[in-house]
C-alpha positions in Angstrom: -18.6 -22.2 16.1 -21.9 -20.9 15.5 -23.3 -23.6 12.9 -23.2 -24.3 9.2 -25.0 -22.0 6.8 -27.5 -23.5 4.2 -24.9 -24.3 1.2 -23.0 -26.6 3.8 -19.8 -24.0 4.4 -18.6 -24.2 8.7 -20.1 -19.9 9.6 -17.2 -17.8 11.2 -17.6 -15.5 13.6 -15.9 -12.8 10.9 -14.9 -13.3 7.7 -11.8 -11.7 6.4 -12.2 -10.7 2.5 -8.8 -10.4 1.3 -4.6 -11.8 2.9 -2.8 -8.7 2.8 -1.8 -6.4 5.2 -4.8 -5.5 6.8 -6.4 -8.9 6.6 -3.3 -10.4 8.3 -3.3 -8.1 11.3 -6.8 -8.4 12.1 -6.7 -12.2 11.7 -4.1 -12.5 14.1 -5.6 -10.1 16.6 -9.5 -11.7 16.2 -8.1 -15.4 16.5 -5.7 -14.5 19.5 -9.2 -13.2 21.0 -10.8 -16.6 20.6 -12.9 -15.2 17.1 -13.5 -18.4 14.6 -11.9 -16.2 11.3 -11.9 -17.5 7.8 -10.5 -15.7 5.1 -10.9 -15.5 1.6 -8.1 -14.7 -0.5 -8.2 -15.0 -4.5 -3.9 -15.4 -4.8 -2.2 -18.1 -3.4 1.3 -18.5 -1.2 4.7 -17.4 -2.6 7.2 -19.8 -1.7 10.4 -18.4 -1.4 11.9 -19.9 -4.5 9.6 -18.5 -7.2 11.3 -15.1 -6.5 14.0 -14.4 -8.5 16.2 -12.1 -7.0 19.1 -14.4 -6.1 19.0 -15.7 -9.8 20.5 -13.9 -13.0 17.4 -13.1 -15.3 16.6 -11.2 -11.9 15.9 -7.6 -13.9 14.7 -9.5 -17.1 11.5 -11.8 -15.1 10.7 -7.8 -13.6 9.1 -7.5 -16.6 6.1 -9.7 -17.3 5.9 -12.5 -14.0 7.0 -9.9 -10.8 5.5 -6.5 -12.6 3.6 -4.8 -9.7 1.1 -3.6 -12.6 -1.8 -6.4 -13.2 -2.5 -6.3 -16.1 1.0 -6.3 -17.2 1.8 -9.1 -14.7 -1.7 -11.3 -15.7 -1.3 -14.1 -13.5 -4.8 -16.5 -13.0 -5.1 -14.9 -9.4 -5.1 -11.2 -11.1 -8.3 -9.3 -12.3 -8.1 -6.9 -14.9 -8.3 -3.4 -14.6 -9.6 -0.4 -16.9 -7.2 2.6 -17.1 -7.9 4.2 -19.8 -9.5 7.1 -18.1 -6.4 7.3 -15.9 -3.1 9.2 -15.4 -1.7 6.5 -13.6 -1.7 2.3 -13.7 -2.8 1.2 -10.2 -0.3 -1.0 -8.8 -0.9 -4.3 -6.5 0.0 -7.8 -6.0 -3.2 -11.0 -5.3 -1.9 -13.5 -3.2 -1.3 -14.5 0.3 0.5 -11.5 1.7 -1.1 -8.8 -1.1 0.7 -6.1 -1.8 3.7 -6.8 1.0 5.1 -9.7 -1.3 6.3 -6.4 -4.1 6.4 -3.6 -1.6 9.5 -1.8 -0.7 8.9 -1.7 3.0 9.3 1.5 3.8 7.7 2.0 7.1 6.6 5.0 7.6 4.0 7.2 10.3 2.0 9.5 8.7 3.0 13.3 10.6 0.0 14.8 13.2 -0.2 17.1 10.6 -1.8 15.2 7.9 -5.0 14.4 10.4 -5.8 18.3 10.1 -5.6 19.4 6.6 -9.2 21.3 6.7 -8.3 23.0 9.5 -4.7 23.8 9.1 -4.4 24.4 5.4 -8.6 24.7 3.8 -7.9 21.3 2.1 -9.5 17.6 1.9 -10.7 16.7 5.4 -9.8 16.8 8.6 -10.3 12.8 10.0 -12.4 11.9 12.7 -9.4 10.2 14.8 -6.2 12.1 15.7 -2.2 11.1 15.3 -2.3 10.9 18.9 -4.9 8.1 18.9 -2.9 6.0 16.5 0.8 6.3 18.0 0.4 3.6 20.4 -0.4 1.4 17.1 2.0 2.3 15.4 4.1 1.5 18.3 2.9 -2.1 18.1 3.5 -2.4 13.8 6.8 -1.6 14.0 7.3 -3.9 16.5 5.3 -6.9 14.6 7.2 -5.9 11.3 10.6 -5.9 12.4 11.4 -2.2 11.3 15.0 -1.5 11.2 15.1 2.2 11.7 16.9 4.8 14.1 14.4 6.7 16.7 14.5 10.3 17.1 13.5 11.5 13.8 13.1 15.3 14.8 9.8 15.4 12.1 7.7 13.4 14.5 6.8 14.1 18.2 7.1 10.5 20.0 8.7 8.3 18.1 9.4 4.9 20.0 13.3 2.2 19.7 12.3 0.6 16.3 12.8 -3.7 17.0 16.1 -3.8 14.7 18.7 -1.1 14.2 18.6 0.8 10.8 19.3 -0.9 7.9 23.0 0.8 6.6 22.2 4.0 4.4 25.3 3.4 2.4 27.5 5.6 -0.5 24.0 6.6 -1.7 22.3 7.7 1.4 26.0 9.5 2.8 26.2 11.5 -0.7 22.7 12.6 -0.4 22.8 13.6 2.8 26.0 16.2 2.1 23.6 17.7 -0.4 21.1 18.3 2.3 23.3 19.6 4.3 24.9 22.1 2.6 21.6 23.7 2.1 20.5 23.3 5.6 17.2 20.5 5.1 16.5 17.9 7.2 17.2 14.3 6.7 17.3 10.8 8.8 18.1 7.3 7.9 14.8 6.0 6.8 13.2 3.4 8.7 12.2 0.1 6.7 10.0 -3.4 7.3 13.5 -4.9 6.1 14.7 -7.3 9.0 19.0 -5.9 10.1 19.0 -9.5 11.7 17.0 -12.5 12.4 14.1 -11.7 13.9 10.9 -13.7 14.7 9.9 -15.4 11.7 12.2 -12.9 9.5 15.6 -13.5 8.3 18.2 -10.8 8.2 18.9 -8.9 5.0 21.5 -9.8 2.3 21.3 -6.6 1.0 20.6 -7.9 -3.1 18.4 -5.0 -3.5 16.0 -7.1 -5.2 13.0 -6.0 -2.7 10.4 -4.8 -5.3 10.6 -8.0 -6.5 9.9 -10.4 -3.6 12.5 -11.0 -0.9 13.8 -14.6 -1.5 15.8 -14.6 1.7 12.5 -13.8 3.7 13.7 -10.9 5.6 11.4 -8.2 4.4 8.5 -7.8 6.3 5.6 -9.2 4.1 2.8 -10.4 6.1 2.8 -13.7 4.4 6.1 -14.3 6.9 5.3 -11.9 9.7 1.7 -12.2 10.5 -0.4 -15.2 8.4 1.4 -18.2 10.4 0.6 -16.9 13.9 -3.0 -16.6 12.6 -2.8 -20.4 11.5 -1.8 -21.0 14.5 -4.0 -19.4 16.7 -7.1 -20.9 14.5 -7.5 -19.2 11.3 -8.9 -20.5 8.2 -6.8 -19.0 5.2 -8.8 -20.0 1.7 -6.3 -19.3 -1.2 -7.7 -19.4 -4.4 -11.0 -17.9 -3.6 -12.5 -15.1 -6.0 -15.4 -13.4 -4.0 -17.8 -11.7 -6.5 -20.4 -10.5 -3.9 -20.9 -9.7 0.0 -24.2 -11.3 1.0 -26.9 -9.9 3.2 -30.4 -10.8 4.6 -33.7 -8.9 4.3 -32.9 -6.8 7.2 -29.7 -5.7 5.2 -27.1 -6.6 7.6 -23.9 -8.8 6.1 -24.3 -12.7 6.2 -21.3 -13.5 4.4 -20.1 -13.8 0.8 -19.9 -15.9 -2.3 -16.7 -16.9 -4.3 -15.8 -18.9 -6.9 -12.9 -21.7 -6.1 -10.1 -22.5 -8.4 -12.2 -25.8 -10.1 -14.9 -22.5 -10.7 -17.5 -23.8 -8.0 -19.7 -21.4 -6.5 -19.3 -21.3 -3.1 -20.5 -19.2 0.3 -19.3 -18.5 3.2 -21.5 -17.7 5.9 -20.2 -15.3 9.1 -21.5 -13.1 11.4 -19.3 -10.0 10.8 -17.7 -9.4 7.1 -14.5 -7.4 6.9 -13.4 -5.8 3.8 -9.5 -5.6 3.1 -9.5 -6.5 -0.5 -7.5 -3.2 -1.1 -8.7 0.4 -2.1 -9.9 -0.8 -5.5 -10.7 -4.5 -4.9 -13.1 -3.5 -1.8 -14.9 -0.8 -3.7 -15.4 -3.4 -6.9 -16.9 -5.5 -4.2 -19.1 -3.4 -2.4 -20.3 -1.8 -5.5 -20.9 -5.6 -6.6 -23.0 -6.3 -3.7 -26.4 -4.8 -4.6 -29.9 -6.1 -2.8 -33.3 -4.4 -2.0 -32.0 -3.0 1.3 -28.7 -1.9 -0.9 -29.8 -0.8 -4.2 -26.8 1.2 -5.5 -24.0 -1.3 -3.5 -23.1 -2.8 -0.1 -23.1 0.5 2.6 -23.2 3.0 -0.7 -26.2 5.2 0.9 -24.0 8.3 0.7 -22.8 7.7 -2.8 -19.1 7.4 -2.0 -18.0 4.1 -2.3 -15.4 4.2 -5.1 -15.4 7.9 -4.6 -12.3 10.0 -3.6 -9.5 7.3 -5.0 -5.7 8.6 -4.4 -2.8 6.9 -5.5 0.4 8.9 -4.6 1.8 10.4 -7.4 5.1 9.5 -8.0 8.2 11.6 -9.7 12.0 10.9 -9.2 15.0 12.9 -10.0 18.2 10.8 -10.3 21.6 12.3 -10.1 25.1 10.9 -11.9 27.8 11.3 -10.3 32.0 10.5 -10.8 32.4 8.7 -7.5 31.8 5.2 -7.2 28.9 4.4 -5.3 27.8 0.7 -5.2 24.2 2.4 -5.9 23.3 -1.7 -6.6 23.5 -2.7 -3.2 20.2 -3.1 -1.3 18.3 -2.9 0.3 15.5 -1.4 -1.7 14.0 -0.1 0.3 14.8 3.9 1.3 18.1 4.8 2.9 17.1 8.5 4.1 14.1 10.3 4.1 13.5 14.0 4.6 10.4 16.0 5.1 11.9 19.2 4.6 8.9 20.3 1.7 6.3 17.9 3.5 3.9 21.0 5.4 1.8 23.7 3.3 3.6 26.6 2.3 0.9 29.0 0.7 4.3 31.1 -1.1 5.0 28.1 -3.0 1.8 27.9 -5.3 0.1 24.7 -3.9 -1.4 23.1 -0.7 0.3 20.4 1.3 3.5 18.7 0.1 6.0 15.4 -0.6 8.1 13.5 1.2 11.5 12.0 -0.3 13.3 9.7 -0.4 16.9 8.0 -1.8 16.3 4.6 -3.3 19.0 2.3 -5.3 19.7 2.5 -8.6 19.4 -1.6 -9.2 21.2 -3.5 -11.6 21.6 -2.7 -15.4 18.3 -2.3 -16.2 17.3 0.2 -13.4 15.7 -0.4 -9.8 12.7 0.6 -11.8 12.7 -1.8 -14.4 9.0 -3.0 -13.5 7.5 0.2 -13.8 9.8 1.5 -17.3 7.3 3.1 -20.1 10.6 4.1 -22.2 10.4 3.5 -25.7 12.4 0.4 -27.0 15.0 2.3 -28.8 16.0 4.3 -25.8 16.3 1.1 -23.4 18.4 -1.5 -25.3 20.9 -1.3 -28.4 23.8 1.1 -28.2 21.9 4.1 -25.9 21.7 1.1 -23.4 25.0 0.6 -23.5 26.4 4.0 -23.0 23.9 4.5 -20.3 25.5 1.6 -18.7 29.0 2.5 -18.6 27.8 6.0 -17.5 25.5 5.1 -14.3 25.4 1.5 -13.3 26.9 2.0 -9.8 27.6 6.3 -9.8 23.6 7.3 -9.8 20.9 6.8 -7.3 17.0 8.6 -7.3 15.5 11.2 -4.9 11.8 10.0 -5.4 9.1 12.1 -4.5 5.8 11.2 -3.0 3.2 13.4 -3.4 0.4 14.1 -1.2 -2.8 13.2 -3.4 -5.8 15.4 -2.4 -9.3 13.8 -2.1 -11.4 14.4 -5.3 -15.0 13.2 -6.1 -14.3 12.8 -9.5 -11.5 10.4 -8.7 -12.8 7.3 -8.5 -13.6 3.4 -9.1 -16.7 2.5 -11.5 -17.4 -1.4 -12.7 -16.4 -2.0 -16.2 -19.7 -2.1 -18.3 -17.4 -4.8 -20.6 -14.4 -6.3 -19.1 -14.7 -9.2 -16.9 -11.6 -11.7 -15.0 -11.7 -14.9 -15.5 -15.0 -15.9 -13.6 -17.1 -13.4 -15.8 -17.0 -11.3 -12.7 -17.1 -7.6 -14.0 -14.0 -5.5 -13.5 -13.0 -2.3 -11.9 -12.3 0.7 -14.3 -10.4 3.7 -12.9 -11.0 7.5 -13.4 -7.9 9.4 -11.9 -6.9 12.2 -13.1 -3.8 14.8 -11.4 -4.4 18.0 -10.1 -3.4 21.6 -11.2 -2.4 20.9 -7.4 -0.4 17.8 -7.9 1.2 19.6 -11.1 2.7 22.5 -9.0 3.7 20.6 -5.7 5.8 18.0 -8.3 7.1 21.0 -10.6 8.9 22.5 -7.3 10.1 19.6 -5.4 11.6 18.3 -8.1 13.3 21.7 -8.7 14.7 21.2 -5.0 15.9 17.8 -5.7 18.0 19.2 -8.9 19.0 21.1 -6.3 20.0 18.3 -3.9 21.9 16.5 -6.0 23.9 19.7 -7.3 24.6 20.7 -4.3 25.7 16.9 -3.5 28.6 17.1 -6.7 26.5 15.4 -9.3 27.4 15.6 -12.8 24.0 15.3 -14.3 20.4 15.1 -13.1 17.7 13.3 -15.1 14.0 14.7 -14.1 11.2 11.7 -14.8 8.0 13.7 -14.1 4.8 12.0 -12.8 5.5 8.5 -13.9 2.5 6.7 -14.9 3.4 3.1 -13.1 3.2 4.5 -9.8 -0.3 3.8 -8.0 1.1 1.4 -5.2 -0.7 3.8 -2.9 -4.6 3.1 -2.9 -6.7 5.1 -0.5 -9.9 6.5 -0.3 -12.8 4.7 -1.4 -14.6 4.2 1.1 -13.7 6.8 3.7 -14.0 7.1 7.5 -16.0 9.9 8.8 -18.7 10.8 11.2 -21.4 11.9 9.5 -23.1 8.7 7.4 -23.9 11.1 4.5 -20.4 12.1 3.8 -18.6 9.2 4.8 -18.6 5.1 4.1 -16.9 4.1 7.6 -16.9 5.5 11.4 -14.1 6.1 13.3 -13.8 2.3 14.1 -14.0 1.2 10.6 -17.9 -0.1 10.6 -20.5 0.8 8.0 -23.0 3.5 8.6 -25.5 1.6 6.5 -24.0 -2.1 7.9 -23.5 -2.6 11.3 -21.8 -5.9 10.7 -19.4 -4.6 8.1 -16.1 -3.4 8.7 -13.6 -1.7 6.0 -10.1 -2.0 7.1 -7.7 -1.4 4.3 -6.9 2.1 2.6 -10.3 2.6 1.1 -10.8 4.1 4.6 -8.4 7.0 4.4 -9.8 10.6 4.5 -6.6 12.0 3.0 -3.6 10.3 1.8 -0.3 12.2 3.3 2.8 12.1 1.7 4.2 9.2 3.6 3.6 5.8 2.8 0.6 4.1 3.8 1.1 0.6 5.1 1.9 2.3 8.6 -1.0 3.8 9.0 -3.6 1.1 7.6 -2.1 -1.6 10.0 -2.4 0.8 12.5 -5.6 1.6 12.1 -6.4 -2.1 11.9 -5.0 -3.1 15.2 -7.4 0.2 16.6 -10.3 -1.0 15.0 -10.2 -5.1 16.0 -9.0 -4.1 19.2 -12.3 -2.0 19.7 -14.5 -5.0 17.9 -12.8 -7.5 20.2 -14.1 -5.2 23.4 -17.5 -4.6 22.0 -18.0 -8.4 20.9 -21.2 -8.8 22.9 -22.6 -5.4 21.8 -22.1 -6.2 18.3 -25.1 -6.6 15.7 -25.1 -10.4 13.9 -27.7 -11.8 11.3 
């Protein structure tokens, strides 16, 4: 230990800001390596039992206490955020595990493609590190999350034996999959952070398909089960109920820490030697942007203007098909049963740049797999329409989703609220998203194809919901690696160009966002970044 700072608090070696995904990898990895690691996180643990998946008002408490939109869900650990100014709600979860606890765990690389898109396609950025420099991380995620998945996936180039075999794709993933081929596009069962047996800390799967809303048999790979008890173990500090309103620094502008405010509203600091930020895309940028000082006038490592800058949140459009066969479409899990990448690469005859990936997902119970993210109108979701919905579907549909590939735009971004405030009087984050012409076209044709898909499967009906508005589970951007300090937060190895004690590990680092889901690829990148800090530990800069 190196000490106690002058407020009394034990100084780390690093400080963690945030107990998600990122935060839990690199806590495991820096305490294995003999690092003193505390970490503040403003939530609190889930137990098991507060889920209510196995219990009957399951759909009904999807509403208000387990909505992956804050400020729908307000819990005392949430902050608020402004979205006025934005197409779509961003979507998270504050407590030990972050976003993980409401995830669906779809596991998923991002393709060598998506590393390129300046130079393959004259769009976003290309990023400073390669697929090829990530794959052996990946490797090492899927093995720590206990994906269930089937290797071989034609669409990538070295995919390794996933830990668990593939979760079953069921009536829902065998019916799309005749639709796909009888038009001759690509499809494989879908690989998922959803445990096929008991594995590690994990449990296997039930198959409720109550995933979105916390897994209360533990076998979904949220790092609250996976990673955060390892880390206690090998020496860890977790702090729960810890709301950090700034990142400190000294006169020579290097990080010394950071204050936050406990649960009986004391002010508090915690002193370290290296500060790293995985507080999510919005949460870290609110934070750095809060952190102003002499050496840091316009926020913490914001010399190039871009924290908070380039925001991209997947948009997110389904089409869902009816048909007359029976096909259990309840039965879980919830996460994706097949995936294709068939419209995933640029193809300039088609209008737009770059493209989505799909996948089948579960219809849920009676009130829809995606009862926590319905804006329909009351009259079209209960009463006799609700009813005849019912007898229709429940069971005979199930929902290509689309992901979209969200391109990096400056005028996309996170700004502190000049009025709002959480509960501390700590000012919120206000969003300004808006979709592209872009994102208009690339959704407009792929779901064309998937009307397609699901004609070509037999179904009776098909049901297009456009760009749906409680879809942001995806943040990326805000803070984004690059090599050049004036056009980029981050290096390759996640450290601040204006900081050299400051590391960004979470999406805010992403340089484009791919189509493919993004907890892959930032745990990836997080086991590649401490595993470089951990080698350099005597080279790095301190306080």
């Amino acid at each position: 230990m190196n000490g106690r700072d002058n407020l009394g608090e034990e100084k780390a070696d690093v400080l963690i800001v945030g107990a998600g995904a990122s935060g839990a990898f690199a806590a495991v990895e820096l305490s294995k390596a003999g690092f003193s690691v505390v970490c503040l996180e403003q939530g609190d643990w889930t137990r098991p039992a507060e889920f209510a998946g196995a219990r009957p008002e399951w759909e009904l408490k999807a509403q208000k206490d387990w909505h992956p939109n804050p400020n729908t869900r307000a819990r005392a650990s949430d902050y608020p955020i402004d979205t006025s100014e934005s197409d779509v709600n961003p979507l998270m979860f504050n407590g030990v595990g972050g976003s993980t606890i409401l995830y669906a765990a779809h596991w998923v690389r991002m393709l060598p493609s998506d590393f390129q898109t300046r130079t393959r396609d004259g769009v976003g950025d290309d990023w400073p590190i390669s697929y090829e420099d990530l794959a052996p991380f990946y490797g090492r995620t899927e093995i720590d999350m206990g994906v269930s998945g089937l290797a071989g996936d034609p669409a990538y180039p070295d995919e390794a034996p996933y830990p668990n075999p593939p979760m079953p794709i069921n009536k829902i993933g065998r019916k799309a999959a005749e639709g796909l081929d009888k038009l001759g596009w690509h499809w494989w069962p879908a690989p998922n952070a959803i445990s096929a047996r008991k594995y590690r800390h994990m449990n296997a799967c039930v198959r409720r398909g109550t995933c979105l809303t916390g897994c209360p048999e533990g076998a979904k790979g949220s790092v609250d089960i996976t990673h955060w008890p390892d880390a206690i173990d090998a020496g860890a500090r977790l702090v729960t109920g810890a709301r950090v309103r700034e990142v400190t620094t000294n006169a020579k502008g290097l990080a010394t820490g950071a204050v936050y405010i406990d649960r009986n509203g004391v002010e508090r600091h915690q002193a370290a030697d290296v500060v790293v930020m995985a507080a999510n895309g919005i949460g870290t940028a609110r934070l750095l942007l809060l952190s102003t000082s002499r050496a840091h006038p316009d926020g913490l490592a914001n010399s190039s203007g871009l924290v908070g800058r380039r925001l991209m949140m997947h948009p997110y459009a389904a089409a869902t098909g009816v048909y007359d066969d029976p096909l259990e479409s309840w039965l879980g899990p919830a996460g994706h049963a097949i995936q294709t990448f068939e419209f995933y690469e640029t193809d300039a005859s088609r209008g737009f740049s770059r493209g989505g990936k799909w996948q089948v997902m579960p219809s849920g119970g009676p009130l829809g797999l995606r009862a926590g993210y319905s804006d329909s109108p009351v009259e079209e979701v209960w009463g006799e329409n609700f009813h005849h919905r019912i007898r229709r579907t429940l069971g005979r549909s199930f929902e290509w989703g689309i992901t979209a590939e969200d391109l990096p735009d400056m005028e996309n971004r996170v700004v502190l609220d000049s009025e709002q405030t959480d509960s501390d009087g700590i000012p919120s984050p206000k969003i300004i998203y808006r979709t592209s012409e872009n994102t208009r076209r690339l959704m407009d044709f792929n779901l064309a194809r998937a009307r397609d898909a699901h004609e070509a499967a037999g179904a009776t009906e098909v049901h297009i919901t456009p760009l749906m508005r409680d879809c942001g589970w995806h943040i990326m951007g805000t803070a984004r690696m690059g090599l050049d300090p004036a056009d980029s937060v981050i290096n390759e190895w996640h450290r601040a160009h204006d900081v050299p004690n400051l590391y960004v590990i979470d999406g805010s680092a992403f340089v484009t966002s791919a189509a493919a889901n993004p907890t892959a690829t930032i745990t990836a990148l997080t086991l590649r970044a401490t595993e470089q800090l951990i080698a350099n530990r005597k080279n790095q800069e301190v306080p």
